[in-house]
GUBA-99384 format. One record per residue: residue in three letters; x, y, z of N, C-alpha, C in turn. Coordinates in steps of 0.05 Angstrom, whole numbers, padded with zeros to 5 digits, always signed. Atoms other than C-alpha are relative to their C-alpha. Layout:
REM residues N
AlaXYZXYZXYZ;...
//
This chain:
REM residues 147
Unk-00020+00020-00005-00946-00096-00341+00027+00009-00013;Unk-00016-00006+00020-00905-00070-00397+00020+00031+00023;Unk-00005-00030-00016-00896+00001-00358+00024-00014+00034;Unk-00004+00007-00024-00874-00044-00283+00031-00010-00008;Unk-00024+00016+00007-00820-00089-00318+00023+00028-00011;Unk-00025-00024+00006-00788-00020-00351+00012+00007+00019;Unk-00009-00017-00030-00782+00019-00279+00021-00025+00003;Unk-00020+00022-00007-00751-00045-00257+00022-00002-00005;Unk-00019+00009+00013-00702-00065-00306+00017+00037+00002;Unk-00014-00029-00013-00686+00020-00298+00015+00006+00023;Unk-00007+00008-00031-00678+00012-00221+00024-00013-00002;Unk-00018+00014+00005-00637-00042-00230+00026+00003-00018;Unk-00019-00004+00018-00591-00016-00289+00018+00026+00016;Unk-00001-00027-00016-00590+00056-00243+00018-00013+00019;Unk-00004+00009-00021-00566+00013-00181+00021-00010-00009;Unk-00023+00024+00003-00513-00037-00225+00017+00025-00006;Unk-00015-00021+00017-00488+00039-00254+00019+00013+00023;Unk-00013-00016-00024-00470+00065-00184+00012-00009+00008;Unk-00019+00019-00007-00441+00007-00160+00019-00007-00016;Unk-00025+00001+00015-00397-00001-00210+00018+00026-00007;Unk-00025-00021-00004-00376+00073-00214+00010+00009+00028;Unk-00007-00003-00034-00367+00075-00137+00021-00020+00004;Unk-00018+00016-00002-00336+00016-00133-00005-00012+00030;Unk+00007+00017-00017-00332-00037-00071+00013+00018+00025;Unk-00007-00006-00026-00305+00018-00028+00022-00002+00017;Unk-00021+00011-00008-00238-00005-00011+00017+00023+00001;Unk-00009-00024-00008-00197+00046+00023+00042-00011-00001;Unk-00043+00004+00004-00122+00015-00006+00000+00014-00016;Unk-00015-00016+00015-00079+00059-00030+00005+00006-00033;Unk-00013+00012+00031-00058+00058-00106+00024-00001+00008;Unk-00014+00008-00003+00000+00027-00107+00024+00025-00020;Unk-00013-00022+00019+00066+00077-00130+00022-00020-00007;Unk-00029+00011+00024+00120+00051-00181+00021+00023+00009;Unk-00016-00014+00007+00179+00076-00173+00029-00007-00014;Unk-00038+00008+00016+00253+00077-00207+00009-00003+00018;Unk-00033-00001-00016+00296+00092-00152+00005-00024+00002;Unk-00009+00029-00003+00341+00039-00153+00002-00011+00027;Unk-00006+00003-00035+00356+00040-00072-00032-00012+00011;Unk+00029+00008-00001+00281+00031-00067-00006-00022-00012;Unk+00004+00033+00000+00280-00026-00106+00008-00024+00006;Unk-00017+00026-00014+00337-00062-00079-00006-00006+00028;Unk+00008-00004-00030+00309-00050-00009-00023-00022-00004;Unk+00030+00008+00013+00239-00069-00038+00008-00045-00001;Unk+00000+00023+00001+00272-00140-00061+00014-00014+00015;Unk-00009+00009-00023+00316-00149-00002-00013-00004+00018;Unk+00013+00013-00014+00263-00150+00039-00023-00027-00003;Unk+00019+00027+00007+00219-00206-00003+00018-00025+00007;Unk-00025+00023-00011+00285-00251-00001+00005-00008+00025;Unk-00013-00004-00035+00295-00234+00071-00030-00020+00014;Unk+00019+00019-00015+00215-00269+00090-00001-00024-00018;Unk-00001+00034+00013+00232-00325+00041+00008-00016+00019;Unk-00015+00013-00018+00274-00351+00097-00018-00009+00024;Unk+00022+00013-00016+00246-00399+00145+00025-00028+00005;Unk+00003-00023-00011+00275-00391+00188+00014+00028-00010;Unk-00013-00015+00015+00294-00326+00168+00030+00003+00006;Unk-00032-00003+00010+00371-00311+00145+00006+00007+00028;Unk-00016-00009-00027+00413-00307+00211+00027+00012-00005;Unk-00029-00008+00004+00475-00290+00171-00001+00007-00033;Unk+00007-00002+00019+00491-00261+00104+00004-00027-00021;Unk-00002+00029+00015+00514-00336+00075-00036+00000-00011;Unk+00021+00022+00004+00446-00362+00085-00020+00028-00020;Unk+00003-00013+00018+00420-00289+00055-00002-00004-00033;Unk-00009-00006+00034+00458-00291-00009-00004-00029-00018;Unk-00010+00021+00016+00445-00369-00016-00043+00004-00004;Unk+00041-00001+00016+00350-00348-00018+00015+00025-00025;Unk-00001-00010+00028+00379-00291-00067+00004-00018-00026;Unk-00010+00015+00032+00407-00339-00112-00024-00014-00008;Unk+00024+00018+00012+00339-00386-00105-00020+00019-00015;Unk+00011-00015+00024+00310-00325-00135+00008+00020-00019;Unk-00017-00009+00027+00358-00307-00188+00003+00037+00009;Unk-00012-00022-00011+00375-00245-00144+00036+00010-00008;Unk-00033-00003+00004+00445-00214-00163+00009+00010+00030;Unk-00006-00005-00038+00488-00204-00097+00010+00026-00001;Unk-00001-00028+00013+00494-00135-00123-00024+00007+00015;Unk+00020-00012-00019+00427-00121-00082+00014+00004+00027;Unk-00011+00001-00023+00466-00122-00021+00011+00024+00004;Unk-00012-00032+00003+00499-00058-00050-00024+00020-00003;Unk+00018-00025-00001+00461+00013-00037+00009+00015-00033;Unk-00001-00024+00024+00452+00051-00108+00013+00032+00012;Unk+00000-00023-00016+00453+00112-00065+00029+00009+00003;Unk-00026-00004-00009+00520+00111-00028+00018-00024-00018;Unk-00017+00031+00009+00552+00045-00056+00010-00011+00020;Unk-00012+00014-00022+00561+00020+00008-00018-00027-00001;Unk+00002+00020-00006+00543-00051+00031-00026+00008+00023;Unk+00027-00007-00026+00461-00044+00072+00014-00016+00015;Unk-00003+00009-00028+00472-00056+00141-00031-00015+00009;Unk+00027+00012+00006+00416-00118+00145+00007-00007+00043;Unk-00009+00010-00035+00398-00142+00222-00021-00027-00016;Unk-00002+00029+00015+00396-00219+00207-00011-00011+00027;Unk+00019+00025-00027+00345-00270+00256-00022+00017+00001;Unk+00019-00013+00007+00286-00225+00245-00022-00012-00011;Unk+00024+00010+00014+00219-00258+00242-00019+00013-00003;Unk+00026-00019+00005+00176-00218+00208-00025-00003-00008;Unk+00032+00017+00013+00119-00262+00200-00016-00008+00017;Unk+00015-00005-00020+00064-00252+00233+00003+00028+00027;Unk+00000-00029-00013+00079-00182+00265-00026+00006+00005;Unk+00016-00016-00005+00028-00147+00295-00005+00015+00007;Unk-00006-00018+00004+00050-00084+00287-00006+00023-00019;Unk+00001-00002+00020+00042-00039+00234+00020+00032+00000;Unk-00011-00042+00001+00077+00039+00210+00019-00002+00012;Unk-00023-00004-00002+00129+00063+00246+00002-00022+00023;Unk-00002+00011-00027+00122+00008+00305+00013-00027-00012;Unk-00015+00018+00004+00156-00042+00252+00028-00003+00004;Unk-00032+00007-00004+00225-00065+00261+00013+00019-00020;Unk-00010-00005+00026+00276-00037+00217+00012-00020+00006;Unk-00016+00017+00002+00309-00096+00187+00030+00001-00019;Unk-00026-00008+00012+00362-00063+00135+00002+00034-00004;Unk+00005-00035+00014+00384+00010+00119+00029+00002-00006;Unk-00029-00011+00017+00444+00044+00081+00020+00010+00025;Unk-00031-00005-00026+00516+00053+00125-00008+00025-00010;Unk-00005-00030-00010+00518+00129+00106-00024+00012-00016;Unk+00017-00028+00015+00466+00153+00051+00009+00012-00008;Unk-00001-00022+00017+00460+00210+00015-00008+00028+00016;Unk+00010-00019-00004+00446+00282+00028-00008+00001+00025;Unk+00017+00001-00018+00430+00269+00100-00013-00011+00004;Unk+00019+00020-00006+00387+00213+00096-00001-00021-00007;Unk-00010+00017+00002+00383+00147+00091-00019-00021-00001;Unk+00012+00016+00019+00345+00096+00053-00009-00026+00026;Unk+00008+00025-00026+00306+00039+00107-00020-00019+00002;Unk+00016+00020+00013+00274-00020+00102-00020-00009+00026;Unk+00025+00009-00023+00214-00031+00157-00017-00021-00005;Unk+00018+00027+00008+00184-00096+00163+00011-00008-00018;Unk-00007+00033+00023+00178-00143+00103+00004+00029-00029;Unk+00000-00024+00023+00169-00079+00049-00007+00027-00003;Unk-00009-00025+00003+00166-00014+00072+00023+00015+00002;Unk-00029-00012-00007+00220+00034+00058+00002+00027+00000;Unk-00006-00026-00020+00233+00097+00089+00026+00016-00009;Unk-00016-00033-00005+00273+00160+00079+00012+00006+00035;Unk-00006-00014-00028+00303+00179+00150+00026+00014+00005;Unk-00033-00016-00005+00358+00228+00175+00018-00023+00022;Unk-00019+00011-00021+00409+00199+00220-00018-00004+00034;Unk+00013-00027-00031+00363+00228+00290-00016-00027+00000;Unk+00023+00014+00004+00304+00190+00259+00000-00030+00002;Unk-00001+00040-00013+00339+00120+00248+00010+00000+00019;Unk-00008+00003-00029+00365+00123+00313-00016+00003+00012;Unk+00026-00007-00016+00298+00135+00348-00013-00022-00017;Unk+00026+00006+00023+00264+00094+00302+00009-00038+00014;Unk-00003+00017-00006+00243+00022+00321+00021-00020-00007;Unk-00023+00015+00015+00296-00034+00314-00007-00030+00015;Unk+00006+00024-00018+00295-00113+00341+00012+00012+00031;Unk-00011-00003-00041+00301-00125+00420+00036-00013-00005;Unk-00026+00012-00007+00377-00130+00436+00025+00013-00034;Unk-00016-00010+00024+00405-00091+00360+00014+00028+00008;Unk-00014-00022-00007+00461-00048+00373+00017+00016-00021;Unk-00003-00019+00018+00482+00011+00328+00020-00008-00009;Unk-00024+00005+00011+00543+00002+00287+00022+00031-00005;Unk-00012-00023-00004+00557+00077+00296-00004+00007+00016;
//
């Protein structure tokens, strides 16, 4: 009896050991931190931007969810270039059923840096792209270039 309950409680300790160094299997990402500042003003321009309901049609109604979350209107400015993001405003991004490159872009930097240029897809991805790329690259129905 003594000998059945050991195996057991072994089995069992063997089984809780694997599952816990395996883990439940979940194939998300680790999440990356980063500094860049352009990346994080993008990052919180777009949480501000699905606060809206309906979302921001203009920068007023923008700069008046930044303030409900103690946003400075200094996000509006690109670290990068210091220019002013070019946001496309009436953008409901809730409930997409989309995902990767087939999301909208909803803000990105007037000129960039080095060739490329900082871009905000969907609700919080943000993108790197040359000039070629955001121009090819998904946008709302009816958004027309500003260059």
């Amino acid at each position: 009896m003594f000998f059945y309950k050991s195996n057991i409680n072994l089995i069992f300790i063997s089984i809780l050991l694997i599952v816990i160094l395996v883990g439940c299997g979940s194939e998300d990402k680790p999440s990356v931190i980063t500094t860049d500042p352009t990346i994080i003003a993008l990052d919180k321009l777009g949480g501000a931007y699905i606060r809206g309901t309906p979302p921001p049609r203009t920068k007023a109604e923008l700069l008046s969810i930044f303030k409900s979350c103690n946003h400075p209107k200094g996000l509006l400015i690109s670290p990068s270039d210091g220019q002013e993001f070019i946001i496309v405003y009436g953008v409901e991004l809730k409930g997409l059923k989309v995902t990767g490159a087939q999301l909208p872009i909803v803000a990105f930097e007037k000129s960039g840096k080095d060739g490329k240029r900082y871009a905000l897809r969907g609700m919080n991805t943000v993108v790197q792209l040359t000039e070629a790329e955001l121009k090819s690259s998904v946008f709302p129905e009816g958004y027309k270039f500003p260059f």
